[in-house]
C-alpha positions as CSV (number, residue, x, y, z in Angstrom):
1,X,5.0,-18.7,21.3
2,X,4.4,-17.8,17.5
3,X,5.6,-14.0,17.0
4,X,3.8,-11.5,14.6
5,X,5.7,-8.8,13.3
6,X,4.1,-5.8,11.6
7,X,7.0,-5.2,8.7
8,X,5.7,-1.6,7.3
9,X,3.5,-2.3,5.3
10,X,-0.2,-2.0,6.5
11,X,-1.3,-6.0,7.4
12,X,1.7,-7.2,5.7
13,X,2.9,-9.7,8.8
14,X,6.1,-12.0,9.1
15,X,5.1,-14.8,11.4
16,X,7.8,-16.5,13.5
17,X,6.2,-20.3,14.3
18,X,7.6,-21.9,17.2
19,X,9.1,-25.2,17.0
20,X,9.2,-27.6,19.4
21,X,12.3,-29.7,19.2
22,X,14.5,-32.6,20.7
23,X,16.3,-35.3,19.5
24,X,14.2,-36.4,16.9
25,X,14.1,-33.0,15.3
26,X,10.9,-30.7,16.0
27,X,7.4,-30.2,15.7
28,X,5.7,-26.8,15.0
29,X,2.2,-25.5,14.3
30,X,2.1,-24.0,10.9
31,X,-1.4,-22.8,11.0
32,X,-3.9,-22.2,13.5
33,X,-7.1,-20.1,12.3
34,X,-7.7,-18.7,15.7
35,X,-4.5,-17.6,16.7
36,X,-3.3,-16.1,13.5
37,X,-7.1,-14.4,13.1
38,X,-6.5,-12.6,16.8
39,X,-3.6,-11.6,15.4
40,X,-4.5,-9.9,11.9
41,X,-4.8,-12.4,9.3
42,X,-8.4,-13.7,9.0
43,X,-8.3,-14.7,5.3
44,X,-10.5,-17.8,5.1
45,X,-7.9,-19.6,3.3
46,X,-9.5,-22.2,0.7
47,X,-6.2,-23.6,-1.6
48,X,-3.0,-24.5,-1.0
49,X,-0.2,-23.9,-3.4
50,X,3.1,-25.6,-4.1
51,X,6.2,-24.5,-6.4
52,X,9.7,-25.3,-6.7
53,X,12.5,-23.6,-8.0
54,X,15.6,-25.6,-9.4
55,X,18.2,-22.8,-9.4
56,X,19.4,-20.0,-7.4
57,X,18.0,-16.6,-8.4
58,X,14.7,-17.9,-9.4
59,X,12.0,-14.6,-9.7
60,X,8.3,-15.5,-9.1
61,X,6.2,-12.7,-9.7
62,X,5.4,-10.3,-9.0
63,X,1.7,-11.4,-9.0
64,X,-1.6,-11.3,-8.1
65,X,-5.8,-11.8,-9.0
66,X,-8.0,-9.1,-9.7
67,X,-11.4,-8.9,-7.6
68,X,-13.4,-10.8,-7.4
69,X,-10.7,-13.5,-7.6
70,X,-7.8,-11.3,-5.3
71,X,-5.9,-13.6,-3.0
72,X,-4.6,-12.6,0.2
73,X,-1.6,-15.3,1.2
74,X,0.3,-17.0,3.6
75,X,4.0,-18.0,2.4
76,X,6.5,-20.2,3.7
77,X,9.1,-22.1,2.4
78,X,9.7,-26.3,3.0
79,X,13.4,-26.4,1.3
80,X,15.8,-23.7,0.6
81,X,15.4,-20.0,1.5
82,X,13.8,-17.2,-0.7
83,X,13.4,-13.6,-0.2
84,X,9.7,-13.1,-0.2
85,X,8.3,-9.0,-1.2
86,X,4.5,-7.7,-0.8
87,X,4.2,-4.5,-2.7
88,X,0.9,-2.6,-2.0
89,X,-1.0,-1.9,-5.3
90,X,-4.2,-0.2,-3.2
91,X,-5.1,2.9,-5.4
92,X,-5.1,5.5,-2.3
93,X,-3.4,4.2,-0.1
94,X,-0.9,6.2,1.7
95,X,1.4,3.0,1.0
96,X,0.8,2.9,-2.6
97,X,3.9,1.6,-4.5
98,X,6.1,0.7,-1.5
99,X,7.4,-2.5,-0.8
100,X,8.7,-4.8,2.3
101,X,10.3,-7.8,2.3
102,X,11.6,-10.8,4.3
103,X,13.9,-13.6,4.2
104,X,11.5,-16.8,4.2
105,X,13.8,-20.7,4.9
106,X,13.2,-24.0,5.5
107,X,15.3,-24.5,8.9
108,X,13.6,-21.0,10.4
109,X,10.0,-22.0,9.5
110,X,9.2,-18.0,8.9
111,X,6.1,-17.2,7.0
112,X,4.8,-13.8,5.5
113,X,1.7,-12.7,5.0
114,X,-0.1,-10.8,2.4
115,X,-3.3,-9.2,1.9
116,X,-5.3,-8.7,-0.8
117,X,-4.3,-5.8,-2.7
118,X,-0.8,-6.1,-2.5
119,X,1.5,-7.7,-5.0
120,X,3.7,-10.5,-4.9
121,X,7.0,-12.0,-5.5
122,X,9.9,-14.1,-4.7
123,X,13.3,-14.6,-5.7
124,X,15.5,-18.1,-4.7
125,X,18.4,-17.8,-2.4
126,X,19.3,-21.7,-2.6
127,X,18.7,-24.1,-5.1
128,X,15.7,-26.6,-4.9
129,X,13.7,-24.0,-3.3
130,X,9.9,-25.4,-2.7
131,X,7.5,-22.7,-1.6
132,X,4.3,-23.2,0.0
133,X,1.1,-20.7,0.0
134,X,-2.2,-21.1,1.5
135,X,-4.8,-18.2,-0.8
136,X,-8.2,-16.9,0.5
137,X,-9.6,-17.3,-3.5
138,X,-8.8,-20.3,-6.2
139,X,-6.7,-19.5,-9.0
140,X,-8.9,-17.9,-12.0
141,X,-6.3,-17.3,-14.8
142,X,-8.4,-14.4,-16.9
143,X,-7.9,-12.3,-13.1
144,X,-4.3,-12.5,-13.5
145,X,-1.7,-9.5,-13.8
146,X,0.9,-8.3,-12.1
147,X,4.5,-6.1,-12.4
148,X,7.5,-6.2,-13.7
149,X,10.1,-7.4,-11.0
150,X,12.5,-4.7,-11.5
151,X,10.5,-1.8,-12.0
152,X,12.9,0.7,-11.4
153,X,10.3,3.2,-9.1
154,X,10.2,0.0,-7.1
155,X,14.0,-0.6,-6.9
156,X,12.9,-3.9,-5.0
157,X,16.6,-5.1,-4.0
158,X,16.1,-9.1,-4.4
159,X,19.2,-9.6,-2.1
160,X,21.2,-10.9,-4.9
161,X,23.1,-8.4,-6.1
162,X,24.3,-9.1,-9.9
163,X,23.3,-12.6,-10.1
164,X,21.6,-14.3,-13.1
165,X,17.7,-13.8,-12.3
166,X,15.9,-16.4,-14.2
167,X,12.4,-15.7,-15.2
168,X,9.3,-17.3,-17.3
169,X,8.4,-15.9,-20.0
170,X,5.0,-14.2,-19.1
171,X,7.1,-12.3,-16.4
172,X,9.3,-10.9,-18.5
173,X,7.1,-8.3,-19.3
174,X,5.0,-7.5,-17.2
175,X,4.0,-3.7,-16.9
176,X,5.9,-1.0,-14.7
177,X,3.6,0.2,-12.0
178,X,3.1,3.3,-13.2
179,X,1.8,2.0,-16.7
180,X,-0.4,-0.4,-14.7
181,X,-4.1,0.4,-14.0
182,X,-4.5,-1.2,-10.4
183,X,-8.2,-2.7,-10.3
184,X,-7.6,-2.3,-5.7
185,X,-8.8,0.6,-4.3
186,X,-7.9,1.6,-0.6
187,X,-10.7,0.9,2.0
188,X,-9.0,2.2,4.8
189,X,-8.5,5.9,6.7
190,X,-4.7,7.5,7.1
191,X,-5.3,6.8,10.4
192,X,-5.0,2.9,9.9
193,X,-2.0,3.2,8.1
194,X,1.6,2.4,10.0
């Protein structure tokens, strides 16, 4: 049975797929809209997203879309291993400016989800890394932003220790969070908040 694991982060879920395997290998249900709404994520995913990332120590992000373009997502990874991080951006929240992350590969089939209103990033643990998203909104690129990826308030730890990070050039500098005017506001109560 797929697992769904709350990972501290309000709606921020690591989902465990199960596979089916035998000699031939396996077979596994990546995405079921039912299932994975009944369990907390109903984004009515309309895109599907593809990267890959020659080199080890490869830093995507951290990114997202301003309303109305935001994009809630659903990450896994089809080659290689990545460390995947949500970091909740939601003016309010109780949350605000904490992160969680997981460790996303190929041969466990793990996938994390994130909501709208969080940010988002991943760095390569093995080369040839191809990543896979599905995003509730299409790409707009005048509702892009983001933060810089090693905003020290954050001190995100990328699993990587002193490694080379390689980066483009746009997110290289990016704004710290504190210098960055979030445009997502919280929606929720205290009370929703784990």
């Amino acid at each position: 049975m797929t697992a769904f694991l709350p990972l501290g982060l309000p709606d921020v879920i690591l989902v465990q797929p199960r596979r089916f395997g035998d000699a031939r290998g396996y077979f596994c249900e990546t995405y079921v809209k039912p299932l994975y709404a009944a369990n907390g994520i109903g984004a009515d995913f309309v895109q599907d997203n593809e990267s890959l990332s020659a080199q080890v120590g490869t830093i995507r992000g951290l990114h997202m879309q301003a309303p109305p373009f935001a994009q809630a997502k659903l990450v896994r990874v089809l080659s290689g291993a990545i460390y995947d991080v949500a970091v909740d951006v939601r003016k309010g929240s109780l949350t605000y400016g904490r992160w969680a992350g997981a460790r996303l590969t190929a041969e466990g089939g793990e996938q994390l989800y994130i909501p709208q209103g969080f940010a988002h990033g991943f760095c390569t643990l093995a080369p040839d890394t191809r990543v896979a998203y599905k995003v509730d909104a299409v790409y707009d690129r005048a509702s892009e932003c983001g933060i810089i990826w090693d905003d020290p308030d954050l001190a995100i730890d990328w699993t990587l220790g002193d490694g080379e990070k390689i980066l483009s050039d746009k997110d290289r500098v990016l704004p710290r969070l504190k210098d960055f005017d979030s445009p997502f506001a919280y929606q929720g109560t205290a009370a929703n908040e784990r």
